[in-house]
Backbone bond lengths (Angstrom), bond angles and torsions (degrees), N, CA, C in turn:
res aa  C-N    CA-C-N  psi(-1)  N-CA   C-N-CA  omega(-1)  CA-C   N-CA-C  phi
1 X - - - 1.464 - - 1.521 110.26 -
2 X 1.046 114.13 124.88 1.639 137.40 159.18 1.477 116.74 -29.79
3 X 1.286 109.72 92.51 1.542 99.28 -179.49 1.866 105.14 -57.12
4 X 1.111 113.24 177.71 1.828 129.80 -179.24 1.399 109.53 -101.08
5 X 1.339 144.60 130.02 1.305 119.55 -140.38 2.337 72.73 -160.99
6 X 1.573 84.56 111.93 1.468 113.09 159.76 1.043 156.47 -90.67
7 X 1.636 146.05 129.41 1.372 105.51 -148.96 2.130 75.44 -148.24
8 X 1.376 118.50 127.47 1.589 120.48 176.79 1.254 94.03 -128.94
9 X 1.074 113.87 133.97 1.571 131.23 153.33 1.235 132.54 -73.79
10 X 1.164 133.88 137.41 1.605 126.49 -165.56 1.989 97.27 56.34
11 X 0.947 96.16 74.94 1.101 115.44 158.15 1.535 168.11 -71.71
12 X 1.308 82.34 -46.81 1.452 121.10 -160.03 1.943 106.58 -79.09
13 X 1.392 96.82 -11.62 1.618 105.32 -161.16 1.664 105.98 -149.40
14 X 1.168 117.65 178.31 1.480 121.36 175.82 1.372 117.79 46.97
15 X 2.021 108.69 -133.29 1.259 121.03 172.26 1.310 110.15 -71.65
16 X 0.915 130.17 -30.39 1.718 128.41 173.51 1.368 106.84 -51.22
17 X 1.261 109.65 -76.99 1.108 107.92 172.39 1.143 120.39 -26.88
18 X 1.599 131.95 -82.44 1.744 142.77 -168.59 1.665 75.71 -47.91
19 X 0.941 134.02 -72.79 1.867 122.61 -133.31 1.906 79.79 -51.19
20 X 1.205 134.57 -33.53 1.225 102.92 -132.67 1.539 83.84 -106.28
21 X 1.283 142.83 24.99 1.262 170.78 152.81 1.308 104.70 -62.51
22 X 1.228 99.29 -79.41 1.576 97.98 177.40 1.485 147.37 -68.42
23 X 1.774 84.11 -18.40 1.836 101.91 -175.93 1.642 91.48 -65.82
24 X 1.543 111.55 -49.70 1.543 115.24 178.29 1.296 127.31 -52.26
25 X 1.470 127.42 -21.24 1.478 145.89 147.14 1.261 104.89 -55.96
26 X 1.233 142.68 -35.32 1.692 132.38 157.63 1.086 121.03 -76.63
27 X 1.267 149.40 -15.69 1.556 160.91 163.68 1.623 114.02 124.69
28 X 1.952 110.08 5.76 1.457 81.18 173.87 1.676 127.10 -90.49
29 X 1.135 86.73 164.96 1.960 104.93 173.39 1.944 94.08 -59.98
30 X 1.227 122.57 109.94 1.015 113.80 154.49 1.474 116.41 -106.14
31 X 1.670 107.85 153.37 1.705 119.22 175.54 1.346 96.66 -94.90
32 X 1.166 120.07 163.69 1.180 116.69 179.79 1.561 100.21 -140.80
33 X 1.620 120.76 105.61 1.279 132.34 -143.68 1.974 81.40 -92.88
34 X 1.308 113.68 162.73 1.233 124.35 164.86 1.839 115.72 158.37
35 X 1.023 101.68 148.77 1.521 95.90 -139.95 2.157 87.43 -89.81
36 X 1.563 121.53 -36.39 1.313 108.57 152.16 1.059 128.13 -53.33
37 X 1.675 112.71 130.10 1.481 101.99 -176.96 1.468 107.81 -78.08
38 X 1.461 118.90 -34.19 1.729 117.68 -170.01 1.458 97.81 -53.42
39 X 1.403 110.38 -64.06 1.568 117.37 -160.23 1.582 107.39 -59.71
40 X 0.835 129.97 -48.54 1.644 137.03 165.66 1.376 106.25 -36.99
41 X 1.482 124.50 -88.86 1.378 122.56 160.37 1.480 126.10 -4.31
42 X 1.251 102.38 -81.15 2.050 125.37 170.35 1.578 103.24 -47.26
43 X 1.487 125.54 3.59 1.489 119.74 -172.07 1.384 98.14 -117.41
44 X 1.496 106.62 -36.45 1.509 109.11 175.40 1.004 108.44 -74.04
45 X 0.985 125.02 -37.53 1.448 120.68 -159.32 1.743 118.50 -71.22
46 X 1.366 92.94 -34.25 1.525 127.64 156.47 1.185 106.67 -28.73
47 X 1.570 119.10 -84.96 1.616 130.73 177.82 0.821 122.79 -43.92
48 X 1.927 113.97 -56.37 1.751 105.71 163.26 1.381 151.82 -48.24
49 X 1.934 95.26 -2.24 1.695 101.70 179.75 1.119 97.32 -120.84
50 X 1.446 112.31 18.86 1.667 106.61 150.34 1.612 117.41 -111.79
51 X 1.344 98.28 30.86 1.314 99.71 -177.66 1.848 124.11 94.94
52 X 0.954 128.72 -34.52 1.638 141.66 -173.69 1.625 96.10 -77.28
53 X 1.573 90.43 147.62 1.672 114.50 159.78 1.184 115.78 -76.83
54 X 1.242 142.40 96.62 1.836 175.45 -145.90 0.926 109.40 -128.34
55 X 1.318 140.15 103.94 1.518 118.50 160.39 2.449 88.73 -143.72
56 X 1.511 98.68 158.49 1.109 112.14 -143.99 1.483 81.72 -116.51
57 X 1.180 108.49 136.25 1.576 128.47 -178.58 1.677 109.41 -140.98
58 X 1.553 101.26 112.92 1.576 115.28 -160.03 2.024 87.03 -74.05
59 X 1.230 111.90 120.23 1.831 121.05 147.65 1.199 105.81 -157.18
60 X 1.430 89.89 139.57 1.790 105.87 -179.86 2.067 88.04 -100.36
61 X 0.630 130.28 116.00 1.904 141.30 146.32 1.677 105.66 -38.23
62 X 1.256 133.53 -7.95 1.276 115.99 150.72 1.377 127.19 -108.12
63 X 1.282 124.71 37.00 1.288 119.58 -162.79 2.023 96.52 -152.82
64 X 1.117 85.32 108.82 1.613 80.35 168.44 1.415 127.64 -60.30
65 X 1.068 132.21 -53.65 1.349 139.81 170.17 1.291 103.20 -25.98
66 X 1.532 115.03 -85.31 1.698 125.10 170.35 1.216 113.53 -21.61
67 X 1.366 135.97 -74.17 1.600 153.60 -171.14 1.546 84.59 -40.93
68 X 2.007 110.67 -71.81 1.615 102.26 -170.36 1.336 107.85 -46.61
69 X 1.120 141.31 -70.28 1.259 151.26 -130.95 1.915 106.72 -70.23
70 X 1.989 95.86 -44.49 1.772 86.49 179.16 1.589 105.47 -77.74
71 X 1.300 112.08 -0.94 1.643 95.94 -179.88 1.352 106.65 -65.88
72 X 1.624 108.12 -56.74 1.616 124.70 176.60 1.372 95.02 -20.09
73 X 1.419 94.11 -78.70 1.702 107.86 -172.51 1.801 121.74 -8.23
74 X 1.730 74.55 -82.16 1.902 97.08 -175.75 1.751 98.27 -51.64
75 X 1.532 129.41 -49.13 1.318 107.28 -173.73 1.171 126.82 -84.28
76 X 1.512 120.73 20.99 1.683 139.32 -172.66 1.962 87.31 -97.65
77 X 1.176 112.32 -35.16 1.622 124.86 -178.41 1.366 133.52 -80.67
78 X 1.673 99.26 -28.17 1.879 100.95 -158.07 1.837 81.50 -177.04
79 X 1.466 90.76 141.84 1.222 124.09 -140.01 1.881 93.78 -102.35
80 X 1.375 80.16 -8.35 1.895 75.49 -170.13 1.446 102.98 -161.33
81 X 1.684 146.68 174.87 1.038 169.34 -138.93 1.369 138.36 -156.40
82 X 1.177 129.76 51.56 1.133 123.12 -167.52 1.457 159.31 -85.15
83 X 1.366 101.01 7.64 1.487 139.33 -164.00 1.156 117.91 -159.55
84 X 1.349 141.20 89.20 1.763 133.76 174.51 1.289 99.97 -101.37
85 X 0.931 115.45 120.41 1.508 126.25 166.30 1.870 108.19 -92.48
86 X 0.764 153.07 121.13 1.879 158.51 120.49 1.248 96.20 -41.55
87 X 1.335 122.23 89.90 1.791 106.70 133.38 1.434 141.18 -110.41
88 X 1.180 108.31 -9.09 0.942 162.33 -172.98 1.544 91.83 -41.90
89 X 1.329 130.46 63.11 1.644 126.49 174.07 1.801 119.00 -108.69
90 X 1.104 112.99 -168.38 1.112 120.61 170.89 1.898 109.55 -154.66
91 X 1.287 133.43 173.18 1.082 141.24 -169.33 1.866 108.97 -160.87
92 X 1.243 118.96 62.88 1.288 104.52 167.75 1.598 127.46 -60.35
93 X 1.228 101.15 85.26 1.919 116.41 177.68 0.898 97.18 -61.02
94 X 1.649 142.30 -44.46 1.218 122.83 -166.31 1.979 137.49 -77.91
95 X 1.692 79.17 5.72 1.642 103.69 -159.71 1.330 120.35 -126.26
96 X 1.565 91.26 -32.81 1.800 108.64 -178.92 1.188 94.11 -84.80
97 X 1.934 108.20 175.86 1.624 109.27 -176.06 1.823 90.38 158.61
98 X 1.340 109.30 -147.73 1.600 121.14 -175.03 1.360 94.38 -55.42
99 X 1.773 124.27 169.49 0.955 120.32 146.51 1.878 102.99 -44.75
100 X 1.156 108.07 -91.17 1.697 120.41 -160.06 1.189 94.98 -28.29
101 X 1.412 143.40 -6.91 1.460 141.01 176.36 1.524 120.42 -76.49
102 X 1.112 106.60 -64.53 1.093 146.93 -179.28 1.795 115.96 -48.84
103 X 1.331 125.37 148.55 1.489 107.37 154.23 1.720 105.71 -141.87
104 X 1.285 66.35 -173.37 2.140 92.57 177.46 1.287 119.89 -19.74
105 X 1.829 85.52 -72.44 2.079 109.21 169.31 1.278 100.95 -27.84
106 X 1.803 116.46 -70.04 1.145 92.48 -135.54 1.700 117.08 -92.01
107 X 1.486 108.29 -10.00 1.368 120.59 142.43 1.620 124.00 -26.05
108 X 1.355 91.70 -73.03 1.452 100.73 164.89 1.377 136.87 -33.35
109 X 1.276 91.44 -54.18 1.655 100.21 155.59 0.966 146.41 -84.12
110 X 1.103 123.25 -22.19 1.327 134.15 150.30 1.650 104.58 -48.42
111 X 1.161 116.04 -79.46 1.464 121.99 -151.19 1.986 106.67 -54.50
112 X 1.717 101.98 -29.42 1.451 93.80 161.63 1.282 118.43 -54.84
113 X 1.102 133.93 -37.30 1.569 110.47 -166.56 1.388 97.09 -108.58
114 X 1.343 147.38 -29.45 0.991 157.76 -171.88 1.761 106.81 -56.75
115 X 1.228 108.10 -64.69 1.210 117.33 179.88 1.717 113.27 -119.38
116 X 1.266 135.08 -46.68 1.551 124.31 178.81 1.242 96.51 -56.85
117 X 1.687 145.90 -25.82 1.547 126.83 -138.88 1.678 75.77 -96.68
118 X 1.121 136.52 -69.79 1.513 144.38 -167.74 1.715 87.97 -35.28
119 X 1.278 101.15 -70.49 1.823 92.92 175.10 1.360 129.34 -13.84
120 X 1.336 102.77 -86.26 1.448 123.42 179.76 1.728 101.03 -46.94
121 X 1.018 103.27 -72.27 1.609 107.49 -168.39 1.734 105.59 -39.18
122 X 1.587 120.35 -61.38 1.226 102.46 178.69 1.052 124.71 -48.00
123 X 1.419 117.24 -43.41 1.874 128.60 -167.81 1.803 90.41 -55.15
124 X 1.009 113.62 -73.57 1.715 120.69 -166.89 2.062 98.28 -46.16
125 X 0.880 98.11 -57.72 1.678 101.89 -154.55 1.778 94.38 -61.13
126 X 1.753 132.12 -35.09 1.452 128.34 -172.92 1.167 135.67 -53.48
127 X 1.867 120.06 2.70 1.353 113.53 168.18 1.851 108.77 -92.11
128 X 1.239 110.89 -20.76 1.346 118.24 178.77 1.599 93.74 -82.93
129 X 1.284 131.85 -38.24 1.671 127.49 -171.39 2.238 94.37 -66.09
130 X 1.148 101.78 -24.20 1.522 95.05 -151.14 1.824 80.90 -79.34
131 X 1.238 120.91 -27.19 1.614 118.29 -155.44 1.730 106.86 -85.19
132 X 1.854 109.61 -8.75 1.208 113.69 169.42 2.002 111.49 -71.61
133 X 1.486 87.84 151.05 1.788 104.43 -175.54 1.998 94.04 -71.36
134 X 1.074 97.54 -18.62 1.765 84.01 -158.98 2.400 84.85 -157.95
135 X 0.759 117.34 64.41 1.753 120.47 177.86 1.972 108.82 -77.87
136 X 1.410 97.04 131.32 1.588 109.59 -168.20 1.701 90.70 -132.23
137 X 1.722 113.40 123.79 1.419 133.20 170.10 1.815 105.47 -116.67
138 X 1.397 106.40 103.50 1.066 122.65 163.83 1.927 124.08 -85.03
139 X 1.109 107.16 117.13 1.697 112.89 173.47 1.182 98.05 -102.47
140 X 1.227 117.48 125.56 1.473 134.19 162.58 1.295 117.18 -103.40
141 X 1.570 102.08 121.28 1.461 122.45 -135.09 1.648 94.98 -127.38
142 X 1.325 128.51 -167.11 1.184 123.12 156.39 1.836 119.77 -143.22
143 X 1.059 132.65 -167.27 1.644 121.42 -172.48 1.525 91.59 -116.36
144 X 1.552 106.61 24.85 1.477 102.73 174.72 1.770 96.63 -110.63
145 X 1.160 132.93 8.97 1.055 162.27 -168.56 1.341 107.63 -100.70
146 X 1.524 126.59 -27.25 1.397 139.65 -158.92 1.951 103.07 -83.58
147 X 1.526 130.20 85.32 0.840 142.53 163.34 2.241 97.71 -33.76
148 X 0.750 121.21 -56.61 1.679 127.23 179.96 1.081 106.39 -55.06
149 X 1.613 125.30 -45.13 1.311 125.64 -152.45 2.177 96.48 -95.73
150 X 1.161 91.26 -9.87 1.514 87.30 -163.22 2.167 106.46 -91.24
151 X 1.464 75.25 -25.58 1.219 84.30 -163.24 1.985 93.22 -93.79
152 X 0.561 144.11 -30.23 2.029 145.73 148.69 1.544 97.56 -38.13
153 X 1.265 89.28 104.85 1.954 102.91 166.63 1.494 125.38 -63.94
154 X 1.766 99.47 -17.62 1.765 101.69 178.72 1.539 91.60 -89.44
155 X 1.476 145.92 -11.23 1.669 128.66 -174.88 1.263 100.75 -77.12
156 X 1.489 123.57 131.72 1.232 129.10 157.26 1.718 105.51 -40.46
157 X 1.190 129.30 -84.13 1.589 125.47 173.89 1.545 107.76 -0.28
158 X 1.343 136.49 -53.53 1.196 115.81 -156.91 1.797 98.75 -96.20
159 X 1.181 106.46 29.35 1.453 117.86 153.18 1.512 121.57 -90.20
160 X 1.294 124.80 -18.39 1.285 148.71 -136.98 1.431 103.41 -124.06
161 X 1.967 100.71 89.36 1.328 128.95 -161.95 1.285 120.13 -66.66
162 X 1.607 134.39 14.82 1.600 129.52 -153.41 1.529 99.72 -98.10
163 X 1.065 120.70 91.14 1.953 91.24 178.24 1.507 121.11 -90.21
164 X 1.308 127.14 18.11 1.526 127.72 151.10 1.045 108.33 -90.33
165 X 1.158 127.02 -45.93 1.657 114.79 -174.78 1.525 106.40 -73.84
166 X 1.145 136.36 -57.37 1.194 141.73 171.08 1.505 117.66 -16.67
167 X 1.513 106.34 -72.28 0.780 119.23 169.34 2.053 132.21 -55.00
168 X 1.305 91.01 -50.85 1.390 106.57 150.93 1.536 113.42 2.22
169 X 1.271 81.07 -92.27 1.613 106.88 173.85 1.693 144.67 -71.10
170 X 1.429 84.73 8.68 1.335 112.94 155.34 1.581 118.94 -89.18
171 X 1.674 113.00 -43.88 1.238 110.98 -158.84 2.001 83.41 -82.87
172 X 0.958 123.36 -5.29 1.823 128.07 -173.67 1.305 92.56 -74.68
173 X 1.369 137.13 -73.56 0.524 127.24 149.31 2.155 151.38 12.05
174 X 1.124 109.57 -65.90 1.338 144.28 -175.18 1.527 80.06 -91.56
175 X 1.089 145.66 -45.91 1.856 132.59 -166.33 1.390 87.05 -91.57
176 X 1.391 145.10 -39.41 1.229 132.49 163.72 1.708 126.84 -30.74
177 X 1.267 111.11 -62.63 1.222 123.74 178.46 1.702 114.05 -71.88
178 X 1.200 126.45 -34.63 1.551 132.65 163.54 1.623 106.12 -60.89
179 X 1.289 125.92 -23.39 1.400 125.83 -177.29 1.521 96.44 -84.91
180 X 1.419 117.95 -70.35 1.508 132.93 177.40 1.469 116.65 -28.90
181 X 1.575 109.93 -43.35 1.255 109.75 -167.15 1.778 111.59 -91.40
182 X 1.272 115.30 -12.41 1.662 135.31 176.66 1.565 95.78 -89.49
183 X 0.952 136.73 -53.12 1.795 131.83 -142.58 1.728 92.49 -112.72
184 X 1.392 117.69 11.35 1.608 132.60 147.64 1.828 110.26 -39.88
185 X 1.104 101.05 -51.28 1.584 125.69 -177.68 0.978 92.53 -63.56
186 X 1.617 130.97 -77.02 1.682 112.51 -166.59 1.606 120.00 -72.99
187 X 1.024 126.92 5.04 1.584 130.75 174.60 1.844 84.55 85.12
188 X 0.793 130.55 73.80 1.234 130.16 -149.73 2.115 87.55 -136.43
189 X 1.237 143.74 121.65 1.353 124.09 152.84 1.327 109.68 -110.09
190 X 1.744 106.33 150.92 1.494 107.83 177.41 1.641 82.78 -143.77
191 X 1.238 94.96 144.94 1.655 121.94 -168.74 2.058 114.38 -142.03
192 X 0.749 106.83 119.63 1.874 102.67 172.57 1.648 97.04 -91.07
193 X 1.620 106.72 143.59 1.401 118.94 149.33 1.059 138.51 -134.26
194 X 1.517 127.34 159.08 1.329 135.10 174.62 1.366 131.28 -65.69
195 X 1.210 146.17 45.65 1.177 136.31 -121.69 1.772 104.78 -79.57
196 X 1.709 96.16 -11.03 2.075 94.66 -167.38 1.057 104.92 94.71
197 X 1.372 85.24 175.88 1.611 102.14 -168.61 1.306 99.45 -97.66
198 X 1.826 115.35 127.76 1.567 111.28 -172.71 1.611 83.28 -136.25
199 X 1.198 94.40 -176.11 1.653 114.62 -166.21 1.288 96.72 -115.56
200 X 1.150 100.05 104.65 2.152 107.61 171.41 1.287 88.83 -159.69
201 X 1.557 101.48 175.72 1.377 130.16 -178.03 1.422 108.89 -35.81
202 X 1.518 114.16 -40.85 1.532 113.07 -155.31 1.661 107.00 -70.10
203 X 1.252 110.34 -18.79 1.089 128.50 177.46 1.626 126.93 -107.62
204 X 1.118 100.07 2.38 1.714 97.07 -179.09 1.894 118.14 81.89
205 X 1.413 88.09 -10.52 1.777 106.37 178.80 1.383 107.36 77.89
206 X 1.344 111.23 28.51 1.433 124.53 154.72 1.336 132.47 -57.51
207 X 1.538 117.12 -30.96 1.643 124.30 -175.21 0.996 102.89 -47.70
208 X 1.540 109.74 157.11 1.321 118.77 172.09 1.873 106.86 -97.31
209 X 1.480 119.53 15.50 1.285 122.09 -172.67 1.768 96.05 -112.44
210 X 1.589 129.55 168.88 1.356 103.46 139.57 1.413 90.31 -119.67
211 X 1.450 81.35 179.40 1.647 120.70 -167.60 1.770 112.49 -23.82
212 X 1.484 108.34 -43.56 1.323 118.22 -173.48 1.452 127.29 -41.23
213 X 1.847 90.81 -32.55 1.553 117.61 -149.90 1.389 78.04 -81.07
214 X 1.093 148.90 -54.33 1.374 146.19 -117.36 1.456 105.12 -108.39
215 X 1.532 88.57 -35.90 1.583 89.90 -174.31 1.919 109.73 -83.60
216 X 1.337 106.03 -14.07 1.581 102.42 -179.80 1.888 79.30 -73.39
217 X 1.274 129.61 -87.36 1.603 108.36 -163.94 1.151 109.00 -14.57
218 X 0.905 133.19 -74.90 1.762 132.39 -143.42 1.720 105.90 -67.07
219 X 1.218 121.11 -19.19 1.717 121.29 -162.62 1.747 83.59 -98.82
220 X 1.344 107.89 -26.36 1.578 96.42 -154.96 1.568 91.70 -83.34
221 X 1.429 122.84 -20.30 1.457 115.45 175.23 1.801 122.05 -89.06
222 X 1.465 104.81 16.73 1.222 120.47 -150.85 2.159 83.20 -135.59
223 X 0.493 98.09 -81.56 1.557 102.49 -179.40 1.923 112.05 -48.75
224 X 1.697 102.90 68.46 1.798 78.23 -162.34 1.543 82.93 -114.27
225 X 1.417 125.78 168.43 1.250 143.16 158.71 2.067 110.47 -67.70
226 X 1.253 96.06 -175.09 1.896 96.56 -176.94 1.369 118.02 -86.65
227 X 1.771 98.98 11.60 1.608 97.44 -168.27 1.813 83.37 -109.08
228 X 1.379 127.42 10.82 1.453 100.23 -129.14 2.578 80.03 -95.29
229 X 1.223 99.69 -154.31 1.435 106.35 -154.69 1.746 95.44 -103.61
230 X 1.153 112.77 152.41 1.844 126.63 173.95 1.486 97.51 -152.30
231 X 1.632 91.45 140.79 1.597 119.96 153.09 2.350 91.02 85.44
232 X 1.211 88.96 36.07 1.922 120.10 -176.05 1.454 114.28 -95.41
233 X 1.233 134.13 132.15 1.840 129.56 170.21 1.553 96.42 -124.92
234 X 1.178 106.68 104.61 1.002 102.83 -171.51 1.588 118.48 -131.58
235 X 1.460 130.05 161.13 1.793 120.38 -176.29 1.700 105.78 -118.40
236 X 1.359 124.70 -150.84 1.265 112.18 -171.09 1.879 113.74 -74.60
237 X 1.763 112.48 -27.19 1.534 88.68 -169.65 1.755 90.20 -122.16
238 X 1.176 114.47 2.65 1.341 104.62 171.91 1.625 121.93 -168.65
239 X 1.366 123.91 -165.70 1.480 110.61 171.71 1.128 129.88 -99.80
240 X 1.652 108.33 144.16 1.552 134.61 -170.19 2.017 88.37 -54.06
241 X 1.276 104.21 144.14 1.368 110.44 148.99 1.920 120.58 -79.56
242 X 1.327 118.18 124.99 1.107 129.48 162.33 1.836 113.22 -14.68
């Protein structure tokens, strides 16, 4: 039997991390994507003395070269793909804000990793996703992403001043469903989720969730059977509005 063979980005820390905690509590081989090599390493290494198959695969999600190069990698190793997780975000709080706040840069930057890194990474990682019996692509998205929720004057969210990140995760979104609706053909699912508000870096460890919470969403939309749902935004008991 085919071991299950995982691959999360932004890894090394947070929900990446926990998701890849738990995928290893089910028996898969997880990679543990992260663009430091120390910290990546020190994450695997982590998992492996709790028992799990860990091993640390250097990609940064803004850099093409990298993206090409760990695909090489992973398919020089394992024959197939079965889980991509994107978590791999960023949140400049200190920069983002109103539009009129805000600029280009930091758009710019944001939206590289936010949305091109999920890009790139799927495009590179889909000949190993196509060679899985049953392959699940999770975007981890947020309900700050929620065009409905932002625009409803009673949702707290449309209090919630960031418009690169915000947005971000809108346009994640929208590459979600263009993936979902193409990789239909290969039995292929791709799903975005909400994971909540958790306390990690991206946040200053402000959430009112920790890490755990976030990362059971994301595995549970990632771990589906052949009946299970694609081209979905969804949070822990049901779906995000658009």
């Amino acid at each position: 039997m085919d071991i299950k063979i995982a691959l999360i980005t932004g890894a090394n820390k947070g929900l990446g991390f926990e998701s890849a905690r738990i995928l290893g509590q089910k028996g898969f081989r997880v990679y543990i994507g992260a663009r430091d090599k120390k910290r990546g390493e020190e994450a695997a290494a982590a998992l492996k003395k709790e028992g799990f198959d860990a091993r640390f695969l250097q990609l940064d999600v803004t850099s093409d070269s990298s993206v090409t190069d760990a695909a090489k990698q992973l398919a020089e190793q394992e024959k197939h793909l079965d889980v991509l997780i994107n978590n791999a975000g960023i949140a400049l709080l200190d920069r983002d804000g109103k539009g009129s706040v805000s600029t280009i840069e930091v758009m710019k930057e944001t939206y590289e990793v936010n949305v091109f890194g999920p890009f790139r990474v799927t495009k590179a990682f889909l000949p190993l996703l196509k060679n899985s019996k049953q392959a699940s692509v999770v975007m981890v998205s947020s309900g700050l992403g929620s065009v409905t929720l932002h625009a409803d004057p009673n949702s707290w969210m449309a209090t919630v001043e960031a418009i690169a990140y915000n947005s971000s995760k809108t346009a994640l979104n929208g590459v979600m469903i263009g993936f979902a609706n193409e990789f239909k053909a290969y039995g292929i699912k791709v799903n975005s989720v909400n994971p909540g508000y958790n306390a990690t870096d991206l946040n200053n460890n402000q959430g009112t969730y920790p890490p755990t919470h976030g990362a059971g969403i994301i595995v549970k939309a990632a771990h589906l059977d052949s009946a299970g749902p694609t081209g979905t935004f969804v949070d822990q008991d049901q779906s995000c509005p658009w």
